[in-house]
N, C-alpha and C positions, 0 to 999 in steps of 0.2 A: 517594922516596914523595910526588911534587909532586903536587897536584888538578888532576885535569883536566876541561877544559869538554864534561859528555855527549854537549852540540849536536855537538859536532866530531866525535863519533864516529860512524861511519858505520853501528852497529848499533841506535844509539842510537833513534832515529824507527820504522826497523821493529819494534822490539823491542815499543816503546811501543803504539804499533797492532795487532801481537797478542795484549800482554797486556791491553790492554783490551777487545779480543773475546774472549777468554778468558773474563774476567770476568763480560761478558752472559751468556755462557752457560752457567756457572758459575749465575747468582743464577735463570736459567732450570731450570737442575735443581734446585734450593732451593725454589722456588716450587712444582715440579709434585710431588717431595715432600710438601712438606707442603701440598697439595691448594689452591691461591692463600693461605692462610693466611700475611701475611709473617711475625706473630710467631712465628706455631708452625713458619713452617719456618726461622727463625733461631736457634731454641731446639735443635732437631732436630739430632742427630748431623752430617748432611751440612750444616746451617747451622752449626756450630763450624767444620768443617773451611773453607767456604766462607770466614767472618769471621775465623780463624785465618791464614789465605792472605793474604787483602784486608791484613792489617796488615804481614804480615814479606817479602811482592813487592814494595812499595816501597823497603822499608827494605835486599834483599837487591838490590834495585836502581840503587839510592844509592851503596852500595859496591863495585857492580863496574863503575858507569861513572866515577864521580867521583875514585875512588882515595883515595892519599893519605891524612891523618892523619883524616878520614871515614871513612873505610873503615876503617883503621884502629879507630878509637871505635868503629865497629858491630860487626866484629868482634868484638873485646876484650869489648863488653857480650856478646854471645854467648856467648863462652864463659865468662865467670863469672855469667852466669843458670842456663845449663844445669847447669856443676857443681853451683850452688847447689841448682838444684832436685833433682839427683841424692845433693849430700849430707845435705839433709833427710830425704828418702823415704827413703834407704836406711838411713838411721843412723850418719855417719860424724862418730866422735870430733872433736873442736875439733883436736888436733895434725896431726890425720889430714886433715883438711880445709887447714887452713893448708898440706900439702905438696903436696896439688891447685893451691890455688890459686898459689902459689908457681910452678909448673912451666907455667903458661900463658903467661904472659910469655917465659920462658925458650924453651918450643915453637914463639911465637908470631915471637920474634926466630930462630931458629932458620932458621925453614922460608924466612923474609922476605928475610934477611940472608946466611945461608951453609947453604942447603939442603943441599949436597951432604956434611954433617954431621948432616943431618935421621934418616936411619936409626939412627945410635948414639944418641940417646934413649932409647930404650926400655931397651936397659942401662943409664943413666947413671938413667934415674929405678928401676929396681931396686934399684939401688946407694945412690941418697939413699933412698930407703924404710926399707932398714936401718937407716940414721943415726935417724929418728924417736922406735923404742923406745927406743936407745941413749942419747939425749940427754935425751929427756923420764922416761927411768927407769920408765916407765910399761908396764907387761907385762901386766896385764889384761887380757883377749880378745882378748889379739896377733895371733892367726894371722887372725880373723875379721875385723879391721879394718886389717890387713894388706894384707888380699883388697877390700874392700872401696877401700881407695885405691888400690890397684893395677889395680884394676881400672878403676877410673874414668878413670884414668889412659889407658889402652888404648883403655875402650871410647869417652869422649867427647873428651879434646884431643887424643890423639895421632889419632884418624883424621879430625877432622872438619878437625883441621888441614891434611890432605893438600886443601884447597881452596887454601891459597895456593901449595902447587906445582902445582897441574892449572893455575893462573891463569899461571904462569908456566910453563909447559910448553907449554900448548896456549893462549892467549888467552880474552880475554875470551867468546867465544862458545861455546866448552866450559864454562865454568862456567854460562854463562846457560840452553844445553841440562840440565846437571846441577839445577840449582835450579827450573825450572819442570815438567820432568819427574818430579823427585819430590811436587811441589803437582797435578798432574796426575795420576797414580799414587794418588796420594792421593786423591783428588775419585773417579776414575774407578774405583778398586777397593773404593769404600764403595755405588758404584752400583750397580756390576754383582752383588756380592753382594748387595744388597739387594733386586735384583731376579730374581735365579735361584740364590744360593745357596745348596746343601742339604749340601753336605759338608765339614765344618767341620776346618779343616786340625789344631789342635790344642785340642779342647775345654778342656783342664788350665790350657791359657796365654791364651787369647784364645776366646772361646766366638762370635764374633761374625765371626771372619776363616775365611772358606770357602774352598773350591779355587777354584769359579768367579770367587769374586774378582779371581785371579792374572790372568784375562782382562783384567781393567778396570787392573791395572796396567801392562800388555803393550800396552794401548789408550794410556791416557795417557803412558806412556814415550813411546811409536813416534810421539803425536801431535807430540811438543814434538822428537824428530828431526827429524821430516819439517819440521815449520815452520820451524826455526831451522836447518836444513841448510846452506842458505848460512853460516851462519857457523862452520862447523866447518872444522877443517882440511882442507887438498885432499887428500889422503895419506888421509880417509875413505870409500873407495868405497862401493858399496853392502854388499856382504860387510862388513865394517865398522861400517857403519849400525844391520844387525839386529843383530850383537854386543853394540852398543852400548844399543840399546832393549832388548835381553834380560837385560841385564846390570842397566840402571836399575830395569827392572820387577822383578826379582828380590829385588835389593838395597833396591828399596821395601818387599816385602812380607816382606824376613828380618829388616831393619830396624826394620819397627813390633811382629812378634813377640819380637824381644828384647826391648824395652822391654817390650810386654806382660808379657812373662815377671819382668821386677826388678820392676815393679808389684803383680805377682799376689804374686810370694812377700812383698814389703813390704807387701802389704796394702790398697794406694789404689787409686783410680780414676783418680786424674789425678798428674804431676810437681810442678803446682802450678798457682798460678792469678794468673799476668801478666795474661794476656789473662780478664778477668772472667766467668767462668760458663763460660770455653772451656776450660780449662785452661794448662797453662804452657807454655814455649816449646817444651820439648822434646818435650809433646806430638804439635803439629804437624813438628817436624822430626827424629824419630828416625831417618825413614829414611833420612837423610842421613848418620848413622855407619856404615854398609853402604856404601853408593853410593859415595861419595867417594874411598876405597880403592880398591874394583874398575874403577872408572873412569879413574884418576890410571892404577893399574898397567897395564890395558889399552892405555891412551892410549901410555905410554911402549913399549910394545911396539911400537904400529900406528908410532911416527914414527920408534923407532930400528930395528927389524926388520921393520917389514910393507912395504917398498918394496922393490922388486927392485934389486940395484946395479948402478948403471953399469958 
């Protein structure tokens, strides 16, 4: 897990130069939003998302060129923000929490270390769950906060974990597709719905994410393929491509309705509030517990069976 020098890396500079045009035009849709107003359009829904982006593209930046015990650190903080933010909102006991946080390290060395071990977690953290009540004696609203770490378990470290196998499966440059494609996705399906959407995909859980939205995720997927194409595996044709952008643009938008959904029934607006007045981390990157998954699995499909054999 040595650091290494970004300069050297040959993704490194292009990368840099799209995400900074990115960015213009990015604070260009913020601005025509909220009508040249910078305050009122930094305050504005698509200014959160906008300011939300601007902090965790560097920081998700950092980590995938520098590597090493950086990456490392950013990681790590990642994943016990988001728990955290998940075990507040949702309500999850002190014992119950401690078994979260416990199993990230162990996930984290896991995936790092001896991946091909990585799929038996899921059993092994079922199996310490039970150990919880048993130890702590504690049987109180068992079954509901049972569900509640167990699920946490599932829904945040064990999938968003599948980024350090897609990083080792496919390199650096499938992950950089993955993470700006979902900040994309993101930007571009608050847009597009907000300026044609009328049919609103699930009033009950999210009153604000429409069908036509889905366009504006399918826009910013397919933009952040196209531009970082080069650095995807050769083994990606085009057939492939679209897969791939349909798959992100999906996994964006199942991704922030599930969150919407633990929100709604918790009762809050926001995860929490890291990022001041924007909300919390996991805000901005739900849809990355979707993505990650379908991506890693697709990925291994395209490199061990989507080639014709010699």
């Amino acid at each position: 897990m040595g650091m290494r020098n970004p300069l050297a890396d040959p993704l490194f500079l292009p990368t840099l130069r799209i995400v900074a045009v990115l960015f213009v035009f990015g604070f260009g849709l913020v601005l025509f939003f909220g009508r040249k107003d910078l305050k009122a359009s930094l305050s504005g829904e698509l200014g959160k998302r906008f300011i939300g982006w601007m902090i965790i593209a560097p920081l998700f930046m950092l980590a995938a060129f520098v590597g090493g015990i950086v990456a490392a650190a950013i990681l790590l903080f990642f994943f016990y923000r988001i728990v955290t933010e998940y075990v507040d909102v949702v309500g999850v006991e002190r014992h119950y929490a401690i078994y979260l946080y416990t199993l990230i390290p162990i996930t984290f060395v896991t995936a790092q270390f001896v991946p091909a071990l990585y799929f038996t977690l899921p059993a092994g953290a079922i199996l310490l769950l039970t150990l919880v009540p048993i130890l702590t004696r504690q049987l109180e609203d068992l079954y509901t906060q049972m569900s509640f770490a167990g699920r946490g378990y599932f829904y945040l470290v064990w999938s968003v974990a599948h980024l350090i196998l897609l990083k080792q499966l496919a390199g650096t440059g499938l992950v950089l597709v993955v993470g700006i494609g979902v900040a994309l996705s993101d930007v571009m399906q608050y847009t597009v719905g907000k300026l044609i959407g009328r049919h609103i995909i699930s009033p009950e859980v999210n009153p604000r994410k429409a069908w036509e939205g889905l366009l504006g995720d399918f826009l910013g997927a397919g933009l952040a393929v196209y531009l970082f194409r080069f650095a995807l595996p050769p083994e990606f044709s085009l057939p492939y491509l679209i897969v791939l952008t349909v798959l992100i643009g999906v996994g964006a938008a199942w991704g922030d309705l599930a969150s919407s959904l633990v929100k709604r029934v918790a009762g809050v607006k926001d995860w929490g509030n890291i990022i001041p007045g924007h909300g919390g981390l996991l805000d901005r990157a739900n849809s990355m517990v979707i993505v990650l998954p379908l991506v890693y699995y697709f990925t291994y499909l395209v490199l061990e069976y989507g080639q014709p054999q010699p």
